[in-house]
ZAMARGU-4260 file (C-alpha; in steps of 0.2 Angstrom, whole numbers, plus 5000, padded with zeros to 4 digits):
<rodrens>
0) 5186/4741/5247 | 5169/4748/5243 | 5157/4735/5234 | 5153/4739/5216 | 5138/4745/5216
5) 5140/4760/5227 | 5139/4776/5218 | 5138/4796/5224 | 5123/4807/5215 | 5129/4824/5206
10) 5113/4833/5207 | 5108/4849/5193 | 5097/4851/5182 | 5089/4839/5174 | 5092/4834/5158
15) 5107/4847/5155 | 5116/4833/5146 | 5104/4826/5136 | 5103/4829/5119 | 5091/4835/5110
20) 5081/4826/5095 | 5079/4830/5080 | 5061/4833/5082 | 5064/4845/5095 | 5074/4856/5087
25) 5065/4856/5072 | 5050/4860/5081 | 5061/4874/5089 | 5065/4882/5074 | 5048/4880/5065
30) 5042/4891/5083 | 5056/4905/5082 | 5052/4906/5062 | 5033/4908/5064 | 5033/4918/5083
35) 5051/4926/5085 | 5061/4923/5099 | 5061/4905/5107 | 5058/4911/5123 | 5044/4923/5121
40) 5033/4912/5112 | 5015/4913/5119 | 5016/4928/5125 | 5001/4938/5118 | 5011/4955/5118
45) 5030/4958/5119 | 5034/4971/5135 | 5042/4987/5130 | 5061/4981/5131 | 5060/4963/5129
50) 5068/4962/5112 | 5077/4979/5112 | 5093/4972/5110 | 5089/4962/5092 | 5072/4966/5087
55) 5059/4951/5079 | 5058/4943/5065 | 5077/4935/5069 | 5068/4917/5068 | 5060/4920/5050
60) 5078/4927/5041 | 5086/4912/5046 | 5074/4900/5042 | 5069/4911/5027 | 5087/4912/5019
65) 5090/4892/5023 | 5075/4886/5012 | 5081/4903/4999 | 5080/4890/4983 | 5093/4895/4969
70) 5081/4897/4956 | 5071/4911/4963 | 5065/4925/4957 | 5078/4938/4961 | 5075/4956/4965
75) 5083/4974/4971 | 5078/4979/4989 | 5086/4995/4996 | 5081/4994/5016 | 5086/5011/5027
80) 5080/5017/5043 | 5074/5036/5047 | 5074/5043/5063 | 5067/5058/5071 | 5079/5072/5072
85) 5076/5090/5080 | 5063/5094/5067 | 5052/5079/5073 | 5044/5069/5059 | 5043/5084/5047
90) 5056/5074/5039 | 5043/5057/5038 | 5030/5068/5031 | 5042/5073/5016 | 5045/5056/5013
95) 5028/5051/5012 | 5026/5066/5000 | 5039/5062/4989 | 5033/5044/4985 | 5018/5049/4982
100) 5022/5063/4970 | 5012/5064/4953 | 5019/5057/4938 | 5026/5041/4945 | 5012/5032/4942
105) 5005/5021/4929 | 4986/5028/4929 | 4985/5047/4927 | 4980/5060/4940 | 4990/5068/4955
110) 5003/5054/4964 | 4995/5043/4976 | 4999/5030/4989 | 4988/5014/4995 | 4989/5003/5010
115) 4982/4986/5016 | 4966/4990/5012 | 4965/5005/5001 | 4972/5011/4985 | 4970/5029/4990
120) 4975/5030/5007 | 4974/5045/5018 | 4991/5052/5018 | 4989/5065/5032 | 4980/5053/5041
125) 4997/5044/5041 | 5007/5057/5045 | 4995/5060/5059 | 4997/5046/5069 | 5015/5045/5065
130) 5017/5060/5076 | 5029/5055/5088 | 5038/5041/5082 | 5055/5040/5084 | 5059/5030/5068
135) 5052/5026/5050 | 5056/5013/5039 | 5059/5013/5023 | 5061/4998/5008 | 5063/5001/4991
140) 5058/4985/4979 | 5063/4980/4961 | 5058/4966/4958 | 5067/4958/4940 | 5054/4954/4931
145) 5041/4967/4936 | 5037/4970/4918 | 5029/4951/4920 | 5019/4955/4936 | 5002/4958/4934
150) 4998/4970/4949 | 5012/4978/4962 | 4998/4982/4972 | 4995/4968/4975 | 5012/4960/4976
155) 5017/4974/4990 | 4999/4968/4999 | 5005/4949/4999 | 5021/4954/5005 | 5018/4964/5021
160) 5006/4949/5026 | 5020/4940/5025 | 5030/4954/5035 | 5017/4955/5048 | 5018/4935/5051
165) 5036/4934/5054 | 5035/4951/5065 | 5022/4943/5074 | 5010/4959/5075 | 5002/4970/5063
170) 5012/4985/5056 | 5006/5003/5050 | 5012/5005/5033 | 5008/5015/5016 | 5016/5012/5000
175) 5015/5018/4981 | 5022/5011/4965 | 5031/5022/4952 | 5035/5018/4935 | 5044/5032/4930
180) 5059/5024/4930 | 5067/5008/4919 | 5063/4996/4934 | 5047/4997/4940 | 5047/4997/4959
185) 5039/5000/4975 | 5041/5012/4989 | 5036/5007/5008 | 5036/5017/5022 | 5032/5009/5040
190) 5030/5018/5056 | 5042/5013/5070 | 5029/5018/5086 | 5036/5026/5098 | 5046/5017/5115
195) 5028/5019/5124 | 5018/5012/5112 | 5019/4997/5102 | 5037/5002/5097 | 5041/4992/5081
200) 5061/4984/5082 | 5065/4974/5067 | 5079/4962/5069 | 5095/4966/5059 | 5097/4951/5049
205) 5077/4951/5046 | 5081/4968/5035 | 5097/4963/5025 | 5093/4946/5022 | 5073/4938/5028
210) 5065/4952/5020 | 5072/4950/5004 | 5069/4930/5003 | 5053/4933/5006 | 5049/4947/4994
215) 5059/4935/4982 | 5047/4918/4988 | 5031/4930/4983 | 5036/4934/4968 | 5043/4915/4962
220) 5023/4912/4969 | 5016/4924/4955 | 5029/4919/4941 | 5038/4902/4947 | 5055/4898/4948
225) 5064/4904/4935 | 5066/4891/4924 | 5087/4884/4915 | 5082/4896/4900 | 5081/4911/4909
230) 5092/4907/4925 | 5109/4904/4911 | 5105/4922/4903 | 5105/4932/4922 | 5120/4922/4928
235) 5128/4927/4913 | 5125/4943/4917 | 5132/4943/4935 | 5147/4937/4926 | 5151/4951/4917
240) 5140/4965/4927 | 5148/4979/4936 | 5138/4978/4953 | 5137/4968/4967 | 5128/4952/4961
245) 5124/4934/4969 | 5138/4927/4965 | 5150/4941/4974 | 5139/4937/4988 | 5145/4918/4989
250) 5163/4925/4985 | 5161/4935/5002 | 5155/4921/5010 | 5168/4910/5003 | 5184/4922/5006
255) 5196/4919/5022 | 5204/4937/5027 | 5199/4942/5007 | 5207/4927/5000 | 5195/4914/4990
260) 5199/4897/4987 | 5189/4888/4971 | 5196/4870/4977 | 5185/4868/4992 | 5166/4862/4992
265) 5160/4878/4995 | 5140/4881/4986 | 5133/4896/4990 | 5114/4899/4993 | 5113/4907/4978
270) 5118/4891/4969 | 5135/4899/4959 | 5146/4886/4949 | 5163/4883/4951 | 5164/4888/4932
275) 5151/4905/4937 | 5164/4910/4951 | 5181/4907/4942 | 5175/4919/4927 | 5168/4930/4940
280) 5187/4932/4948 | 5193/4934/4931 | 5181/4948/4927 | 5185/4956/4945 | 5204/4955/4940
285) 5200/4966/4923 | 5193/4980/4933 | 5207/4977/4947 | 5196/4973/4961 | 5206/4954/4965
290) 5221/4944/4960 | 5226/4926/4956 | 5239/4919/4967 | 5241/4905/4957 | 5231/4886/4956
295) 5213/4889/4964 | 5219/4905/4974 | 5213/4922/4973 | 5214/4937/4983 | 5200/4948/4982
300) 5205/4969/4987 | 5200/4977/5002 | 5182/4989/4999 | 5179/4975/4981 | 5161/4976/4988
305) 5157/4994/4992 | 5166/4997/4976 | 5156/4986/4967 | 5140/4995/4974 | 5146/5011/4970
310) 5145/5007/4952 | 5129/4996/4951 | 5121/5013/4958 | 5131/5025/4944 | 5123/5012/4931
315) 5106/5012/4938 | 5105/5030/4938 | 5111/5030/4920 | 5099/5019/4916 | 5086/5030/4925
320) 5092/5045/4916 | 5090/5038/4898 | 5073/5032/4902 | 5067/5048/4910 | 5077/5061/4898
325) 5078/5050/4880 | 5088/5049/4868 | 5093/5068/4869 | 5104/5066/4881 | 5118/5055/4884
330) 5121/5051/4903 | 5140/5043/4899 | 5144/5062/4895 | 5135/5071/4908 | 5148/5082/4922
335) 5145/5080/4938 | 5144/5101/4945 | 5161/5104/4954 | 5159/5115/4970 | 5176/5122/4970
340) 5175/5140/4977 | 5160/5149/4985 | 5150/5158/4967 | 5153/5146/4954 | 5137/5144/4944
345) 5131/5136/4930 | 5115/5143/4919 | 5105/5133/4908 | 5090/5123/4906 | 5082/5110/4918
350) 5082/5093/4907 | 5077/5082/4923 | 5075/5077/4938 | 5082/5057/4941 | 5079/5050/4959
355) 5096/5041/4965 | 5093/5022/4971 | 5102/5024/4987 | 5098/5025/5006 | 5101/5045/5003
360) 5084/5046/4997 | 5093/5061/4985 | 5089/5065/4967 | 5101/5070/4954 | 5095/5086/4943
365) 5101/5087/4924 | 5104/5104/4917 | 5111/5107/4898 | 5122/5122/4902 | 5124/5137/4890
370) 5142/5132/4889 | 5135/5118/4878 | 5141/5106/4891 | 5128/5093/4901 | 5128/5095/4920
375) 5122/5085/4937 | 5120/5090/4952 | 5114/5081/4971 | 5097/5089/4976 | 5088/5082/4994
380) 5071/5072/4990 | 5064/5089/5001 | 5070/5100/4990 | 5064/5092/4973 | 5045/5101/4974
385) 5052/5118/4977 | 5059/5115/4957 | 5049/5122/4943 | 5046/5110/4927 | 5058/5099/4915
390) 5061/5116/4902 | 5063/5132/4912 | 5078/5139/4916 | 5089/5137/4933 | 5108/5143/4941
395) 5118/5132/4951 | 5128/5138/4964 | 5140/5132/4976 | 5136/5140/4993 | 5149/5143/5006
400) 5155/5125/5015 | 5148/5121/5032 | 5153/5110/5044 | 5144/5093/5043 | 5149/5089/5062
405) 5138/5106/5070 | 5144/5109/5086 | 5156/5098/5091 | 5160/5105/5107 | 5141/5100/5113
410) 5143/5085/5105 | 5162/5078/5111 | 5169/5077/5094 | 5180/5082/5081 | 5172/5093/5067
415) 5167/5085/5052 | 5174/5089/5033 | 5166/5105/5026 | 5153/5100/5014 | 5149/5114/4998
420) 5132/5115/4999 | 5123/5117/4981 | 5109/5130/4978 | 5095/5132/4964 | 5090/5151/4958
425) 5076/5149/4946 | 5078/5161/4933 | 5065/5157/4921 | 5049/5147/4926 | 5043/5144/4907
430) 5054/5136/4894 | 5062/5148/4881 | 5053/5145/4867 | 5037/5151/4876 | 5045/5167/4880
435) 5047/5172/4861 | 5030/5177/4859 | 5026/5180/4876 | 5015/5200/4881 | 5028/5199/4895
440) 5045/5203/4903 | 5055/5187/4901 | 5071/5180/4906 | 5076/5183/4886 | 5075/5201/4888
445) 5087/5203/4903 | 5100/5194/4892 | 5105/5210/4882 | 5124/5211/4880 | 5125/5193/4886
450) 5139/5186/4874 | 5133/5172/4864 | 5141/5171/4849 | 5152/5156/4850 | 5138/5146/4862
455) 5135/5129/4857 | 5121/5118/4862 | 5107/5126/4874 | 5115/5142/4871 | 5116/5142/4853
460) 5095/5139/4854 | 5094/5156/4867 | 5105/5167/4853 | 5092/5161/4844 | 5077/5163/4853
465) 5085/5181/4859 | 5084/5188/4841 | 5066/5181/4838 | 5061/5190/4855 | 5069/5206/4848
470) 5062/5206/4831 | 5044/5200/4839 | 5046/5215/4851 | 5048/5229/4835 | 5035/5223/4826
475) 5022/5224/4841 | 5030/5240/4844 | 5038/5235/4862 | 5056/5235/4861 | 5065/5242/4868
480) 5054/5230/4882 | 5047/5241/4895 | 5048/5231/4912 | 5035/5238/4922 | 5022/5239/4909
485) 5025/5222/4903 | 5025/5212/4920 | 5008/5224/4925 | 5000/5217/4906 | 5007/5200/4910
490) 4999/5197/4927 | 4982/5204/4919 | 4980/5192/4908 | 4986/5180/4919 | 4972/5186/4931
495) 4958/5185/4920 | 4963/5166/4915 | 4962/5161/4933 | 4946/5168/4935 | 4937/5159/4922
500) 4943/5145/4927 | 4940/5147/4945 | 4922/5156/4944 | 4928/5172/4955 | 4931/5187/4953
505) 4953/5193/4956 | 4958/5203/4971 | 4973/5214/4973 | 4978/5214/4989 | 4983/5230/4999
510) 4997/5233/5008 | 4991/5234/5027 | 4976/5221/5019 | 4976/5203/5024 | 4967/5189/5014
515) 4962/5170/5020 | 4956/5159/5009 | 4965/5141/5001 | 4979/5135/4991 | 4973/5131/4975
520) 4987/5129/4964 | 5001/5140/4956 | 5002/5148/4939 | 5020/5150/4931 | 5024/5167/4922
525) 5039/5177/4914 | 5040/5184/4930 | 5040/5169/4940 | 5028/5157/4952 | 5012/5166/4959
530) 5000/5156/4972 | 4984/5155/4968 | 4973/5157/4986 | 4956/5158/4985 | 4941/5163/4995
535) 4924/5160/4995 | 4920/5171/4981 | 4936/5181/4976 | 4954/5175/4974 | 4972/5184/4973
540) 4987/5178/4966 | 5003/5180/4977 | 5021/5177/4975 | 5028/5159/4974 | 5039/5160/4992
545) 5056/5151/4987 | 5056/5135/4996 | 5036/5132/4997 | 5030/5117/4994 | 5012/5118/5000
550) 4998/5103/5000 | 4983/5104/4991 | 4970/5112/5003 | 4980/5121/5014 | 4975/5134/5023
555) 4984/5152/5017 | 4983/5169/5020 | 4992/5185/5014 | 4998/5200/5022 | 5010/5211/5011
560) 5015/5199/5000 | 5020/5186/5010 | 5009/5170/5011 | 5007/5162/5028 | 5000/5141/5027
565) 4991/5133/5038 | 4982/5116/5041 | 4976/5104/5027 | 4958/5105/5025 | 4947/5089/5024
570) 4939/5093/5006 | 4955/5100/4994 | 4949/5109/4980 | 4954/5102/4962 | 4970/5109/4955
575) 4975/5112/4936 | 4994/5120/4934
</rodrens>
């Protein structure tokens, strides 16, 4: 019998079974919230790689959303990712232009964007070293109460320190605040890198959730927590709104294979009652999106959510539309364009332009047809500065359908849907009232023949406005309008306006002549957009190229009416449209 006190040794490692204490996972968590990743804390510089399969700030969203207090300041944060397609980072540029286009701003002046240090940053010095990369990122933020906020600059400032922190490196990034909508909100755009160097991988769970508790922790900073008074009003409100709100999100958390049960201890983080979630359900049921089973027991539909974001996007943009259009039109009646077979078009006037809230980056355009009816169609952010102004006249048409999939036998896959396409032919680049009395030959002239007698709306005003044009044209002794004459008088005054604004003398150019000088802006006309390019001490005006949209500066030259741009030069001459 063997004593007792004999034992045999297991060896391993040591301290496998040991628990950890307390302090030592807290410590843990404090290191992977402040550094990242546990196990490449105190390395000054991640190898390309390392983290490739998560990205940072993984740490900071967990630790971010478990100290997320229920009465926060609460805002709307659109996150998507770009990435460099066959065209390179044309596509980044775009973006960059777009959010810093003018009238978005609240000071006046041409569109602008600022970075960490500066409140007109270099834009194509951006672009510049963006060269390359293989991804940009994009956040779009609404903060709730940014009507109370003193500075968004500033706000956005505080907020990518924070960023950088939790990323633990700094981050190339520009941004630019518009106001032209009825929520106030920011645009960032933050270059990815490129994989050989300083490649910038964000962690999945840092963008849907760390990011916004910590945009949402810099505004309660500014403003505080909300207080019972104002907290009752927005959680009445989430009751009864048709979007995706906070308490849908503790519902999601909360449902097992879609079903919810009210009866367990279930509290969300963002601090929903047991009364708040019930008259949710209810209010879910009245728009057929869940069903009681009976007792504490509800069922919630499959796609509730993305149903739910569907319409909190249709009521932002009607929200956007009544407070970039007024009261003259009314969004809940506007059609959306149909593109059923190739040539459908409708003509009428450009009320708008209302960017869409979504990752799409598109823009909705507003048009009040001659039909008298009010239509909508999806325009790419791109495309929007190839439009003229709010007033001119415009033809959408449905193009032939393409194939979204491109060549599926290069890439091993079933051809996608065919989309219709939509295309915009300008047909009048000044409003119609301006065409009345206008030494010119104008859109209103070509309409002779063009039934309108039982038009309504926009096209009851162009009946109108047609007759003016005709009675003004006998009594200067122009009708019936000669076209030639006309556009040649038109352009001649048009000519001898830019010239006293710019201090040079015009230049027709030849045919087999070839001009070089700078953009300096476009003129509309009757006839349509002409380029003003100027030269040291001469300029020429030629034809607006349809899908131009050249930067201030550029370099330009034209050979047979054709304009040709180049680089953007350092000192960009000031431009008046």
């Amino acid at each position: 019998m063997a004593d007792e006190k004999d034992f045999e040794p297991r060896l391993g490692q040591p301290g496998k079974d040991r628990r950890h204490r307390p302090s030592s996972q807290l410590s843990a968590l404090a290191r992977s919230a402040r550094w990242g990743k546990v196990h490449t804390f105190g390395r000054p510089k991640l190898a390309w790689g390392t983290v490739r399969h998560q990205g940072r700030g993984k740490g900071a969203a967990a630790i971010a959303r478990h100290h997320a207090h229920p009465s926060r300041r609460r805002l709307f944060l659109q996150t998507s990712i770009a990435v460099a397609g066959s065209s390179g980072t044309k596509a980044f540029a775009a973006h960059i232009a777009y959010i810093a286009r003018d009238g978005t701003s609240d000071r006046e002046g041409p569109g602008r964007v600022f970075d960490r240090t500066n409140d007109d940053a270099d834009q194509q010095a951006f672009n510049k070293r963006a060269r390359g990369d293989v991804r940009q990122f994009r956040w779009m933020v609404s903060p709730d109460d940014a009507g109370e906020m003193q500075d968004l600059t500033r706000f956005t400032r505080i907020l990518m320190k924070q960023v950088e922190r939790d990323l633990r490196r700094e981050v190339d990034w520009v941004a630019a605040s518009h106001f032209n909508t009825a929520h106030p909100h920011i645009h960032i755009a933050v270059r990815g890198g490129t994989p050989e160097i300083d490649e910038l991988i964000i962690a999945r769970r840092y963008l849907t959730h760390g990011l916004r508790h910590r945009a949402e922790e810099t505004i309660s900073s500014e403003l505080g927590l909300g207080r019972a008074l104002e907290i009752a009003p927005n959680m009445s409100r989430a009751v009864e709104d048709d979007r995706y709100t906070s308490i849908d999100k503790d519902l999601h958390r909360a449902a097992q294979s879609g079903v919810v049960d009210l009866s367990g201890p279930y509290q969300g983080p963002a601090g929903s009652s047991w009364s708040a979630r019930l008259s949710r359900l209810c209010h879910l049921r009245s728009r057929g999106l869940a069903e009681h089973l009976g007792g504490s027991t509800w069922r919630l539909q499959p796609g509730w959510t993305e149903t739910l974001r569907r319409m909190g996007q249709q009521l932002d943009l009607q929200q956007d539309m009544s407070a970039a259009l007024g009261s003259r039109l009314d969004p809940g009646s506007l059609q959306e364009f149909s593109t059923g077979k190739p040539g459908v078009a409708v003509t009428g006037r450009l009320a708008g332009v209302v960017a869409e809230r979504t990752p799409t980056g598109r823009h909705v355009v507003v048009l009040e047809g001659l039909d008298g009816r009010q239509w909508t169609a999806a325009m790419p952010a791109r495309e929007v500065r190839t439009l003229p102004e709010p007033g001119s006249v415009i033809t959408i048409v449905s193009a032939p359908a393409i194939s979204v999939a491109g060549s599926p036998q290069k890439r091993g896959m079933e051809p996608g849907p065919p989309v219709q396409p939509v295309r915009f032919v300008v047909d009048a680049w000044i409003p119609v009232e301006e065409q009345v009395r206008r030494k010119a030959y104008t859109w209103l002239d070509q309409l002779d023949g063009t039934s309108l007698e039982d038009a309504v709306g926009f096209g009851a005003e162009v009946r109108a406005a047609r007759l003016a044009r005709q009675l003004w044209l006998r009594s200067e002794g122009l009708y019936p309008a000669a076209r030639e004459t006309l556009q040649a008088d038109e352009l001649g005054d048009v000519a001898g306006a830019e010239a006293n604004r710019l201090g040079k003398k015009f230049k027709e150019v030849a045919d087999r002549e070839i001009f070089r000088g700078i953009y300096a802006g476009y003129v509309d006309t009757a006839q349509g957009r002409f380029a003003v390019i100027a030269g040291e001490t001469r300029f020429t005006l030629a034809a607006w190229t349809e899908g131009e949209a050249p930067a201030p500066g550029q370099q330009a030259s034209v050979e047979r009416g054709a304009i040709a741009f180049g680089r953007v030069l350092t000192r960009a001459p000031t431009i008046t449209h």
